[in-house]
C-alpha positions in Angstrom: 12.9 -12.8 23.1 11.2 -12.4 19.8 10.9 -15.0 17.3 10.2 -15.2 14.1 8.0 -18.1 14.2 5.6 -16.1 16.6 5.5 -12.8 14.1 4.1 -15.6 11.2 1.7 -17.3 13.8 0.3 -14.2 14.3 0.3 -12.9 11.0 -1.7 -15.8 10.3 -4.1 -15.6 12.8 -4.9 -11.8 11.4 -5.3 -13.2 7.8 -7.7 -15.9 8.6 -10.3 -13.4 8.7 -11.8 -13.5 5.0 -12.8 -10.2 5.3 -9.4 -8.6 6.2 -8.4 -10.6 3.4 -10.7 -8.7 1.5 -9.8 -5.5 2.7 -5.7 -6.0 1.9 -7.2 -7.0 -1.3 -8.9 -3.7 -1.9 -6.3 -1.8 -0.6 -4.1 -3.2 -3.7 -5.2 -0.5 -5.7 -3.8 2.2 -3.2 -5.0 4.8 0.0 -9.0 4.0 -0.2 -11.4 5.3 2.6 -13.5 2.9 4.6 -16.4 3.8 2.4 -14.8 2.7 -0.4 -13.7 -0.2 0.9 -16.8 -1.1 2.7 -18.4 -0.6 -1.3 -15.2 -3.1 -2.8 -16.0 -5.7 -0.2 -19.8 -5.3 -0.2 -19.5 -5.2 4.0 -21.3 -2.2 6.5 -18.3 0.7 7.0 -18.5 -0.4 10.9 -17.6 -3.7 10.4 -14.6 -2.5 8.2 -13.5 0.0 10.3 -13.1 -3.0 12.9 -11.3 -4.7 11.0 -9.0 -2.6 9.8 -9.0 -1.4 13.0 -7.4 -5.1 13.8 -5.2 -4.6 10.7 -3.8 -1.7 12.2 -2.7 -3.0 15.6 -1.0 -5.5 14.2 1.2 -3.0 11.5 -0.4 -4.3 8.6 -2.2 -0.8 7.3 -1.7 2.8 8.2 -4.2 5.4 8.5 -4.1 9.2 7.4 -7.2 11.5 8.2 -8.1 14.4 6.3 -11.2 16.3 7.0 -14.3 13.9 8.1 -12.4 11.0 6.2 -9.7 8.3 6.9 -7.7 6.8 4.5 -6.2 3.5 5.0 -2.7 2.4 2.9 -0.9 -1.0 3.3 2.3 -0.1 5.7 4.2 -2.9 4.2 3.3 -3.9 0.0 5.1 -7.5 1.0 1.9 -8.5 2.3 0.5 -8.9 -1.1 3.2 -11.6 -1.6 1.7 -13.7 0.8 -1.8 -13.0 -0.3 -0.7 -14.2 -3.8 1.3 -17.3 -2.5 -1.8 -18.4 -0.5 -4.2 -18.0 -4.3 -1.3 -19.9 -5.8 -1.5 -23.0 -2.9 -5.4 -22.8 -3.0 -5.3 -22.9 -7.4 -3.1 -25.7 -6.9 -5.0 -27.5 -4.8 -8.0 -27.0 -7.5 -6.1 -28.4 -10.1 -5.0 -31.7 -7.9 -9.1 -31.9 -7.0 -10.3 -31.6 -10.9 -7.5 -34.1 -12.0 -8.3 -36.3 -9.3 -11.9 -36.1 -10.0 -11.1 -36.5 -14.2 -10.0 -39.9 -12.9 -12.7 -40.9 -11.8 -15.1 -40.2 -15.0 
């Protein structure tokens, strides 16, 4: 039976990989190419090609080929929701450090 609570397990597990993270990231600006990727998060194309290769076997990108190059799209734009939720816990958590630490000047 499939259940929900495994989907978000998993889901997490893919995302705790900073440079997927940066990949999804990259991808916000629409279809890129792994060179252009690999440029945006300053990585070797074969290590982003195995990761997105990851990000792909899990439904998280899609790919299109055209000629010698293949183009990578987010399959589901939702994904950027949780991307933004997780900035918004770790900002949080920067403000609650810095006033914590105000308190102790």
């Amino acid at each position: 039976m499939f259940k929900p609570s495994y989907f978000k397990a998993d889901l997490f597990k893919v995302l705790s990989n900073p440079v997927r993270i940066q990949i999804l990231d990259a991808l916000r600006l629409g279809e890129q190419s792994v060179n252009s990727i690999a440029q945006w998060v300053q990585a070797d194309p074969s290590s982003v090609s195995q990761q997105l290769a990851v990000l792909r076997s899990r439904n998280l990108v899609t790919s299109r080929k055209q000629g010698n190059y293949v183009f990578y799209s987010v399959r589901d734009p939702a994904i950027f929701n949780i991307l933004d939720a997780a900035l918004e816990v770790f900002n949080n958590h920067l403000v609650d450090v810095r006033d914590a630490l105000e308190k102790l000047e």
